[in-house]
MARKOL-963201 format. One line per 5 residues: number of its first residue (from 1); for each residue x, y, z of C-alpha. Coordinates in steps of 0.1 Angstrom, whole numbers, plus 5000, padded with zeros to 4 digits. Example, Ala and Ser with C-alpha at 12.3 -4.5 7.8 and 13.67 -1.06 7.14 Angstrom:
BEGIN
1	5123 4955 5078; 5137 4989 5071;
This chain:
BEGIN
1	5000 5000 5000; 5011 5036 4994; 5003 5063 5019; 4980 5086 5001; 4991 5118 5013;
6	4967 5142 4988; 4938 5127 5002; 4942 5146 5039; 4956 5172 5020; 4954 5181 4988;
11	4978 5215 4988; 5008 5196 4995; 5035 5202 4965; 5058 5172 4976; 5071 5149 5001;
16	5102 5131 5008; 5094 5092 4996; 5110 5055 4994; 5110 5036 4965; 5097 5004 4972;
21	5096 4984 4940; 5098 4992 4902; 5074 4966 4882; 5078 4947 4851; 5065 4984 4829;
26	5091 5005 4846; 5066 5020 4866; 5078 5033 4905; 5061 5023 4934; 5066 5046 4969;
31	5060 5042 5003; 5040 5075 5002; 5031 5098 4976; 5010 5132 4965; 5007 5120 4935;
36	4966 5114 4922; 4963 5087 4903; 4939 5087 4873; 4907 5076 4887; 4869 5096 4889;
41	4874 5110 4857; 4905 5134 4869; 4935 5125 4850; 4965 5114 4870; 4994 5140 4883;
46	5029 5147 4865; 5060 5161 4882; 5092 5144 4886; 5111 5125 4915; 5140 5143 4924;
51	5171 5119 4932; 5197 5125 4966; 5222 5128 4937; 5210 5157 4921; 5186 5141 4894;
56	5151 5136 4885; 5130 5114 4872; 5103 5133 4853; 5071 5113 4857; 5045 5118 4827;
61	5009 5105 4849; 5000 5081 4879; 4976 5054 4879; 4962 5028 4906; 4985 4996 4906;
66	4969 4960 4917; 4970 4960 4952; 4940 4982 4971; 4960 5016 4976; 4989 5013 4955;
71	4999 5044 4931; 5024 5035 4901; 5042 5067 4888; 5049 5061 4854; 5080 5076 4839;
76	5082 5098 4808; 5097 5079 4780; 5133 5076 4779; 5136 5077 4818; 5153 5052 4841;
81	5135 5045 4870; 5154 5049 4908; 5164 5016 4919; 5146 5001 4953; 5155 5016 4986;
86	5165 5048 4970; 5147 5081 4987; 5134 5105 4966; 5114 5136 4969; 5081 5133 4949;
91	5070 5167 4935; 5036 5176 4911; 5029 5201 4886; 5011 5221 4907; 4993 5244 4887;
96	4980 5218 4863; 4970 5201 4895; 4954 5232 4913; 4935 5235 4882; 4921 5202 4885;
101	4909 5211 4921; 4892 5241 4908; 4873 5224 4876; 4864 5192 4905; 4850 5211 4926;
106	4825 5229 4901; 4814 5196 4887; 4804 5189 4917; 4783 5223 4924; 4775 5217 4887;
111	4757 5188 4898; 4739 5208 4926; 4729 5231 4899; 4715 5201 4874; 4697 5178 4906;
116	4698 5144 4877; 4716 5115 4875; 4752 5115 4864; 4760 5092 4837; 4800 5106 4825;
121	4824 5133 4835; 4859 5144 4828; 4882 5167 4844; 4907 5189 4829; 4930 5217 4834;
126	4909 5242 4812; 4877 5223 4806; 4856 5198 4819; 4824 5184 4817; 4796 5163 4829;
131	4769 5138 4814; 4733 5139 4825; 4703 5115 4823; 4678 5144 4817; 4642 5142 4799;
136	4639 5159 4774; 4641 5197 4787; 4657 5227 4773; 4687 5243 4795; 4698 5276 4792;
141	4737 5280 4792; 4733 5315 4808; 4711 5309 4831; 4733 5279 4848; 4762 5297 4842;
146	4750 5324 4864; 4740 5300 4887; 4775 5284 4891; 4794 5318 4896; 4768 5328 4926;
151	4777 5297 4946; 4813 5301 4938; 4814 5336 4947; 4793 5321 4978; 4823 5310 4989;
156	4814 5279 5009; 4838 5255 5028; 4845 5226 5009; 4861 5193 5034; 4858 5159 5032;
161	4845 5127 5061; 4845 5093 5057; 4814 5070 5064; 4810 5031 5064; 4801 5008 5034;
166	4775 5001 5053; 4763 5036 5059; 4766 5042 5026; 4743 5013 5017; 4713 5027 5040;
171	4720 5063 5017; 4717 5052 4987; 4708 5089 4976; 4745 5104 4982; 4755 5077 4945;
176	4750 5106 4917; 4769 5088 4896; 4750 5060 4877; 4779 5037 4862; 4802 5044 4887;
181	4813 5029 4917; 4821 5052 4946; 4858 5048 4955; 4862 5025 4989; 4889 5020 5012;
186	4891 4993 5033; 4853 4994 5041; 4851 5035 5042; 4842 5056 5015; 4849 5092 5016;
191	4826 5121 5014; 4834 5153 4997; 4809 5181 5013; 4803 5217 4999; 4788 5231 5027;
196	4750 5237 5025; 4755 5230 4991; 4760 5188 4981; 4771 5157 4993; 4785 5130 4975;
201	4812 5101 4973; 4845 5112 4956; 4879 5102 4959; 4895 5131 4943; 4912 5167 4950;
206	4895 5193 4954; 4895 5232 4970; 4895 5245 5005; 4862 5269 4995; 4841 5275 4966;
211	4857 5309 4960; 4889 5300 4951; 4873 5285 4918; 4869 5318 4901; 4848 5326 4870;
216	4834 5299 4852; 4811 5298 4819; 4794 5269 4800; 4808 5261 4771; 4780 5238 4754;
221	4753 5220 4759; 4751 5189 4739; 4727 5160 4735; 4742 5125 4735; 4711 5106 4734;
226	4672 5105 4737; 4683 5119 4773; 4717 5123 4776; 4730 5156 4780; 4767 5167 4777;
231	4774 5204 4798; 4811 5214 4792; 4827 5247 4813; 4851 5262 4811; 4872 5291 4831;
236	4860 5327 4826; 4890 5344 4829;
């Protein structure tokens, strides 16, 4: 298992790690890391592992290895892994990352905004978007674009609990997502809360308060089916 440090925190930059074990791929396994791996729709973190020596490794994404908790940080091409034992310190892009915070977080009051199912999403630095199992309606770009700035400029706290398998089995209601599975660990599935505001499982990293989102527009509003509908945003500024 690998210490997921971004999950308590997901402002911390880097961390002083172990390498642990490199597998067949080249990819580098670490005692700890702050590195997200692809998962929820969010892509995976870059950065590089910076070597005692004076090197780095640059590391192009991270993705979930076999065991339950286990991040693989996949090198760019033409990089040579640290050997096991070695201690390096593991360090993200941070601004492509704090971008992903921002654009995670308005999906999720996105889907405050839009009360339906969830079929898709994606997350990216710039844009994002989510799928909905709507009847056939007509939705006004402006109008929910207005609607997503107030409750970002709302400002709301935005933290994170963890409740039971169990618990989460009596709540059905909390599951927006219809294909998904919320993330477990070890019999606990964690809660993202915007205060006042929604509820839901998520395993991803998201912002300290609504504010720090800034501007926001919608992009488009595509139909992907009889009731599929695609909403893609974007940043304002």
């Amino acid at each position: 298992m690998t210490e997921l440090l971004f999950r308590d925190d997901a402002y911390l930059k880097s961390c002083e790690a172990t390498v642990v074990a490199v597998n067949d791929r080249g990819g580098i396994v670490l005692d700890r890391t702050v590195f997200y791996p692809t998962g929820g729709g969010q892509p995976g973190d870059c950065g590089v592992l910076r070597l005692a020596d004076g090197g780095e490794v640059r590391i192009a994404t991270a993705v979930k290895g076999e065991a339950p908790d286990e991040i693989v940080h996949v090198p760019a091409e033409g990089e040579t892994a640290p050997e096991p034992g070695q201690t390096v310190t593991a360090e993200i892009d941070w601004q492509r990352r704090y971008a992903h915070m921002r654009m995670h977080s308005c999906l999720h009051l996105l889907s405050a905004v839009l009360p339906y199912p969830v079929t898709g999403g994606q997350v990216g630095a710039e844009k994002s978007r989510l799928d909905f199992d709507i009847p056939e309606a007509t939705l006004d770009k402006d109008e929910i674009t207005q609607k997503l700035n107030d409750l970002v400029r709302a400002d709301d706290a935005v933290g994170f609990r963890w409740i039971t398998d169990a618990e989460l089995e009596a709540t059905p209601e909390l599951v927006k997502t219809m294909s998904v599975k919320p993330p477990t660990s070890a019999g606990h599935v964690r809660l993202i809360e915007i205060e006042g505001r929604d509820l839901q499982p998520c395993g991803g990293t998201h912002v300290r308060r609504t504010g720090e989102i800034g501007p926001v527009e919608v992009r488009k509003i595509e139909k992907k089916g009889r009731q599929n509908r695609r909403v893609s945003i974007q940043f304002a500024e």
